[in-house]
VOTI-141099 format. One record per residue (C-alpha): residue number from 0; x, y, z. Coordinates in nm, 2 decimals, decimal comma. Example, Ala and Ser with C-alpha at 12.3 -4.5 7.8 and 13.67 -1.06 7.14 Angstrom:
% residues 2
{0; {1,23; -0,45; 0,78}}
{1; {1,37; -0,11; 0,71}}
% end
This chain:
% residues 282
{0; {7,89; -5,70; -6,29}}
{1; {7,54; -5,59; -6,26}}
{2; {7,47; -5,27; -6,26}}
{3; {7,46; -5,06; -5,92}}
{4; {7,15; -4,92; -5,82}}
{5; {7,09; -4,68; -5,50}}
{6; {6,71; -4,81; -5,34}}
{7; {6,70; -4,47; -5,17}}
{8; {6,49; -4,21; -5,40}}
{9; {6,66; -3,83; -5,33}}
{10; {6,45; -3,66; -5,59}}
{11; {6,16; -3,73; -5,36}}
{12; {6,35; -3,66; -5,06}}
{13; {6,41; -3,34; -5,26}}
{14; {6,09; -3,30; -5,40}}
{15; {5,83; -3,33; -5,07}}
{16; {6,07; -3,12; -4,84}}
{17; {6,02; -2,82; -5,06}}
{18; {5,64; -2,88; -5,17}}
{19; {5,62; -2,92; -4,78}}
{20; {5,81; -2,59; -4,68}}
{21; {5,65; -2,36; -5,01}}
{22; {5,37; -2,40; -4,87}}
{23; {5,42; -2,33; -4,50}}
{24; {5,59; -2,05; -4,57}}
{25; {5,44; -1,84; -4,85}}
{26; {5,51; -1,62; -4,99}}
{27; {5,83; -1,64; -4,91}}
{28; {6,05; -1,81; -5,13}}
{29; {6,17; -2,20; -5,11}}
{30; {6,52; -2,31; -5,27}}
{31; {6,81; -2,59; -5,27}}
{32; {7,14; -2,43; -5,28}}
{33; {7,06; -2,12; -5,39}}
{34; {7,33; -1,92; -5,53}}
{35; {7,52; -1,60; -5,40}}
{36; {7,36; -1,28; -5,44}}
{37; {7,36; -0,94; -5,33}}
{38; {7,14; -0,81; -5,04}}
{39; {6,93; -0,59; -5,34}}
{40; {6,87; -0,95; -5,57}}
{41; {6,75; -1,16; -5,25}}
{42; {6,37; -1,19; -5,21}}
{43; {6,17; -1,01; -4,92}}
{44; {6,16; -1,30; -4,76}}
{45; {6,41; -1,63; -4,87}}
{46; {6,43; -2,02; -4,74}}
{47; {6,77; -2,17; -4,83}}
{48; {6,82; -2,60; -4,81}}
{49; {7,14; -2,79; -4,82}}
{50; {7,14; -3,17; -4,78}}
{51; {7,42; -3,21; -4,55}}
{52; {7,42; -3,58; -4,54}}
{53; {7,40; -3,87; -4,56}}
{54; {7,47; -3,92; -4,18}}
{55; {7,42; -4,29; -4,15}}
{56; {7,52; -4,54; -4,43}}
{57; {7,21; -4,73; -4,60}}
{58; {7,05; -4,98; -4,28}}
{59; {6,89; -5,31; -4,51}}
{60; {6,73; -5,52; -4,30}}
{61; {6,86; -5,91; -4,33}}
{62; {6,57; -6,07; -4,40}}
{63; {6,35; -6,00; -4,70}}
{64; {6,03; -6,10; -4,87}}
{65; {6,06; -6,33; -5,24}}
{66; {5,82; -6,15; -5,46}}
{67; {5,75; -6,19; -5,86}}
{68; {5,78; -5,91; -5,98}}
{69; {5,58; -5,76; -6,38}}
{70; {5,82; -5,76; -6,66}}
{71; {5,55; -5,52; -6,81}}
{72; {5,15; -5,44; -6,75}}
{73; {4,85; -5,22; -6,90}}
{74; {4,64; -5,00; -6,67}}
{75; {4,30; -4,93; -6,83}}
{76; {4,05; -4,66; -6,73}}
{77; {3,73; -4,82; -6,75}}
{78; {3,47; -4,60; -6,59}}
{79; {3,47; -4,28; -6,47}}
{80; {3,26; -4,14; -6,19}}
{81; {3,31; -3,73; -6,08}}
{82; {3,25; -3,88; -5,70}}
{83; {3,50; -4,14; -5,71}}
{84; {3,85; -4,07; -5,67}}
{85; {4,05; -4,30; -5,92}}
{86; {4,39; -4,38; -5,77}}
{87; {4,71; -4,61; -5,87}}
{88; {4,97; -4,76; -5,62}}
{89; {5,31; -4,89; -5,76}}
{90; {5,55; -5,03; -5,52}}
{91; {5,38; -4,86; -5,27}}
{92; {5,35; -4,48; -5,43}}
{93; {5,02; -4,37; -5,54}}
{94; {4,90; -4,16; -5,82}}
{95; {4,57; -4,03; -5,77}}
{96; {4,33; -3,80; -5,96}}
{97; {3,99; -3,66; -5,95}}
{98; {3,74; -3,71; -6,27}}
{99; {3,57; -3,37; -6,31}}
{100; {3,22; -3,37; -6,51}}
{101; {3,27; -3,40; -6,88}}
{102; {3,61; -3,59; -6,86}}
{103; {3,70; -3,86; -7,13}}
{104; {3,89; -4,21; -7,05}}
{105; {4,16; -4,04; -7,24}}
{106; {4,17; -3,74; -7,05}}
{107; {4,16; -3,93; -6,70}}
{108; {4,43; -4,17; -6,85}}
{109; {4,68; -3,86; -6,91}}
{110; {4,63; -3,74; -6,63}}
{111; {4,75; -4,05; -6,43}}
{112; {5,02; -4,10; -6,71}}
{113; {5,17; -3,76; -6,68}}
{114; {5,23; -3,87; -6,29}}
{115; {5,32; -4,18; -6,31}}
{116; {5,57; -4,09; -6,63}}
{117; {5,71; -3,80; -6,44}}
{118; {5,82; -4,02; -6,08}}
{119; {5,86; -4,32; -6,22}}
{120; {6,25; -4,31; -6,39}}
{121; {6,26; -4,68; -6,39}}
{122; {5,96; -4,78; -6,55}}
{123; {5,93; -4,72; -6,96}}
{124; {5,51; -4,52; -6,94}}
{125; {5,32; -4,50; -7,26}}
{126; {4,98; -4,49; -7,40}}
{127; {4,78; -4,77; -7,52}}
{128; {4,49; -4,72; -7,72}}
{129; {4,27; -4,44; -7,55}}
{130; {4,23; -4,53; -7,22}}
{131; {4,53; -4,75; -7,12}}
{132; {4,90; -4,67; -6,98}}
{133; {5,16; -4,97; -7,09}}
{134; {5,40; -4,98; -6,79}}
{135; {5,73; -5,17; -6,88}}
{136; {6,00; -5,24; -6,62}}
{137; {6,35; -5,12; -6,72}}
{138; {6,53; -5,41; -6,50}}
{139; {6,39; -5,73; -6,31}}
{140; {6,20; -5,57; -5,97}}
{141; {6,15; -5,23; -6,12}}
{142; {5,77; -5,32; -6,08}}
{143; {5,73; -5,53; -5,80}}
{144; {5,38; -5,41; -5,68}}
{145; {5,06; -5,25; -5,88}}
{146; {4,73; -5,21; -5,69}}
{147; {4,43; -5,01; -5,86}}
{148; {4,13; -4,83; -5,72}}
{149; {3,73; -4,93; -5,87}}
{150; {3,72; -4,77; -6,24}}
{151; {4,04; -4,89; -6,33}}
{152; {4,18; -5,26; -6,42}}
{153; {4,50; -5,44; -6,53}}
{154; {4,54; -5,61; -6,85}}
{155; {4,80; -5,78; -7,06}}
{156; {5,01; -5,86; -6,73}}
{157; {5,34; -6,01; -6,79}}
{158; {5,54; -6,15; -6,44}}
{159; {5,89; -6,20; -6,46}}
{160; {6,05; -6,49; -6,51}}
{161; {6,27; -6,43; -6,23}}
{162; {6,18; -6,37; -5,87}}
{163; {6,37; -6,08; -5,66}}
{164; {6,40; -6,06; -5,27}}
{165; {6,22; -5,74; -5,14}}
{166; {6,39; -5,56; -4,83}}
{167; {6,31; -5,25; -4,63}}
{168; {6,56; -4,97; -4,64}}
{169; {6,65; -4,67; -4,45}}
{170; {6,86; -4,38; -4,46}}
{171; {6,94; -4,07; -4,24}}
{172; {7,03; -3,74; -4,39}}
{173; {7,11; -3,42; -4,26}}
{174; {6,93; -3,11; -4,42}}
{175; {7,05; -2,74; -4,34}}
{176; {6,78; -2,50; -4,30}}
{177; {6,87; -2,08; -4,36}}
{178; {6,55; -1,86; -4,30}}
{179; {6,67; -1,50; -4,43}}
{180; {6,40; -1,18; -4,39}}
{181; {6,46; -0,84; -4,46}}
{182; {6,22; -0,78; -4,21}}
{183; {6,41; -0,63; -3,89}}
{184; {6,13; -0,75; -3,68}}
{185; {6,08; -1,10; -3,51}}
{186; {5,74; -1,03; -3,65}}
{187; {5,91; -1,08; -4,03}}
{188; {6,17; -1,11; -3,99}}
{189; {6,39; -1,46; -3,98}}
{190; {6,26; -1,58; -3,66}}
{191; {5,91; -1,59; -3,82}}
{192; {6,04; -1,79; -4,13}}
{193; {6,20; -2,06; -3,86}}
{194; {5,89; -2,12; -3,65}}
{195; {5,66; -2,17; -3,93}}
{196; {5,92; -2,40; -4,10}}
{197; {5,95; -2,59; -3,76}}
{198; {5,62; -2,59; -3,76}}
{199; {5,52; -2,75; -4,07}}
{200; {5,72; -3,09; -4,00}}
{201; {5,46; -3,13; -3,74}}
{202; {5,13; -3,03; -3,86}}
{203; {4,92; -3,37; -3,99}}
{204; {4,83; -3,22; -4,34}}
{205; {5,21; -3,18; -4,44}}
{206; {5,38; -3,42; -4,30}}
{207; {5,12; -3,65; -4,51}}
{208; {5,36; -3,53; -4,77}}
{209; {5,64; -3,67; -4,64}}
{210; {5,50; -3,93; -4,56}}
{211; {5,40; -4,02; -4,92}}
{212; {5,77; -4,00; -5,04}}
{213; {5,87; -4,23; -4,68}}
{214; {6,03; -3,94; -4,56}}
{215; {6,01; -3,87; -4,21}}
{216; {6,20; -3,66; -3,91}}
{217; {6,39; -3,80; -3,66}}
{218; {6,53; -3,51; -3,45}}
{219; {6,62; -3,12; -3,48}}
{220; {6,90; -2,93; -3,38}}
{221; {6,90; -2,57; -3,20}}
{222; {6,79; -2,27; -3,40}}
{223; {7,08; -2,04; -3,41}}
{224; {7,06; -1,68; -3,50}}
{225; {7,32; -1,56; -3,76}}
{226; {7,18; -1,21; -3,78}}
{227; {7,48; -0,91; -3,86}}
{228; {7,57; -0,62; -4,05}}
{229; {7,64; -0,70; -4,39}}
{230; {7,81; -0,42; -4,57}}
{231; {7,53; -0,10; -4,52}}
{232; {7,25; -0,34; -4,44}}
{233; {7,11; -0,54; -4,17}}
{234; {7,08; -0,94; -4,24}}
{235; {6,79; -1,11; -4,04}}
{236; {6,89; -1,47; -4,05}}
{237; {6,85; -1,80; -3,87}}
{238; {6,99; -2,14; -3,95}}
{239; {6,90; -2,52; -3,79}}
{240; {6,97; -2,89; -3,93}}
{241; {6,73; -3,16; -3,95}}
{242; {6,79; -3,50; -3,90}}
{243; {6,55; -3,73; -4,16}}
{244; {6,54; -4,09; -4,26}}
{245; {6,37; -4,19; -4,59}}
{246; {6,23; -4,58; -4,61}}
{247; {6,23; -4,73; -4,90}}
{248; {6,26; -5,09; -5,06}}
{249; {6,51; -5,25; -5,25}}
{250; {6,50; -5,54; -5,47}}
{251; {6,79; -5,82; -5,58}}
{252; {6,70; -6,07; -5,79}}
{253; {6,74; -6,46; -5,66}}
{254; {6,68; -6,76; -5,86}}
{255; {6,35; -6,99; -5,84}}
{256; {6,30; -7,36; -5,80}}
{257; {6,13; -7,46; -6,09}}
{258; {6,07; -7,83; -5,98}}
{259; {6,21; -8,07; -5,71}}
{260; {6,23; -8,44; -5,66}}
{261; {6,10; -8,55; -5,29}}
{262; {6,19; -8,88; -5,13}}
{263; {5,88; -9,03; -4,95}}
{264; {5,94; -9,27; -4,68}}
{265; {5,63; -9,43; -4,53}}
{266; {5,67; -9,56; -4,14}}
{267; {5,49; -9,81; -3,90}}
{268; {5,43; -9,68; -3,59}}
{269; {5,75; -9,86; -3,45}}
{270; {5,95; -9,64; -3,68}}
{271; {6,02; -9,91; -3,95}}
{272; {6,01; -9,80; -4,31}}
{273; {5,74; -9,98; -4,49}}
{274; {5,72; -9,82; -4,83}}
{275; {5,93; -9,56; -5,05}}
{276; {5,86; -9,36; -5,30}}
{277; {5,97; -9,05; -5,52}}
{278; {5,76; -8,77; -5,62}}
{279; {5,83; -8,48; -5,89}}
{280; {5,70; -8,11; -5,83}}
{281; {5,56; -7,98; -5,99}}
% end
């Protein structure tokens, strides 16, 4: 049985929500499930996330594109220019990075390595020579699409013998948001935390983020406030769920016709067959 792979990529989902909300909301601080603690230990100001879903089961569209995918491929570094960004796209994610004056091949290549290494679990990344990166796929369609930017070329390409069906993917999840403020105030207090969280889903520059990682938001639910006593102090807090869908592609591997033969029947123009033949492709 082969084995079972999910297409949908939660460690992005994971990652871009809080790059996303760390930002929009500093200084405060930005956590998934974050343990129980005392009123003293919590931060000043404290943003709590709990994926509540999956809501929806995966959606696969029926009809896919045959692709070939790279059993394996070396990405070279071969000129660097501080003016020119240098960027790498596999299976649709890109890696970028930005030469600065005095940089090596090697030092560009490591930089691009260390991205591509780190998001990239199903790709084998490695150096080659000074100023290459040796992609190898772990499993047929693990490397189904590599597009480079000027400065940077692809060598020692191997395609796979096999061909694999791409499909687009989606999945909804639910994500819990708790905004928590020691702050008394609406000013800074929880309120404040939940407006500029709301916020940042819809500002242009962040949602670029999540829009990177195919993550995007569908709807949001009311904001309600859970603010009390708790024990000799009072707890500013305010909790909402998001519904979000991640795109993504998956890839099952189909066989390939590797030659055919055709019949050829040649007609009059009264529909009588005249001549046969057979031809072999390729």
């Amino acid at each position: 049985m082969p084995e079972i792979r999910s297409p949908i990529r939660l460690d992005k989902l994971q990652q871009s929500i809080f790059d996303v909300l760390s930002e929009a909301l500093a200084p405060a601080q930005v956590a998934w499930g974050y343990g129980e603690q005392t009123f003293e230990a919590f931060p000043d100001q404290f943003c709590n996330l709990q994926l509540i879903g999956p809501t929806a089961s995966i959606r696969q569209h029926r009809q896919g594109v045959p692709v070939r995918p790279l059993t394996s491929a070396v990405v070279r570094v071969t000129s660097i220019d501080p003016l020119q960004r240098l960027l790498v796209e596999i299976n649709r994610g890109e890696y970028v990075t930005d030469p600065l004056p005095g940089d090596t091949v090697t030092d560009v290549r490591d930089a691009l390595l260390a991205q591509i290494d780190q998001d990239e679990p199903d790709l084998t990344v490695t150096a080659d020579g000074a100023d290459g990166i040796l992609l190898v796929s772990t499993y047929v369609g693990a490397l189904w699409s590599l597009a480079l930017s000027p400065g940077l070329t692809a060598a020692s390409v191997v395609p796979s013998p096999t061909c694999v069906l791409l499909t687009d993917v989606t999945r909804e999840f639910s994500l819990g948001v708790q905004c928590f403020a020691k702050g008394r105030e609406p000013r800074n207090g929880a309120w404040d935390l939940c407006g500029r969280a709301l916020a940042a889903f819809e500002a242009d520059d962040l949602g670029d983020v999540l829009d990177r990682a195919g993550v995007g938001l569908r709807r949001r639910g009311p904001a309600v406030d859970l603010s009390s006593i708790a024990g000799a102090h009072w707890e500013s807090r305010i909790s909402f769920d998001l519904a979000l869908y991640m795109r993504s592609r998956a890839t099952r591997e189909i066989g390939v016709i590797e030659g055919a033969n055709i019949l050829l029947n040649y007609t009059d123009g009264a529909g009588n067959t005249v001549a046969t033949n057979t031809a072999t492709v390729p």
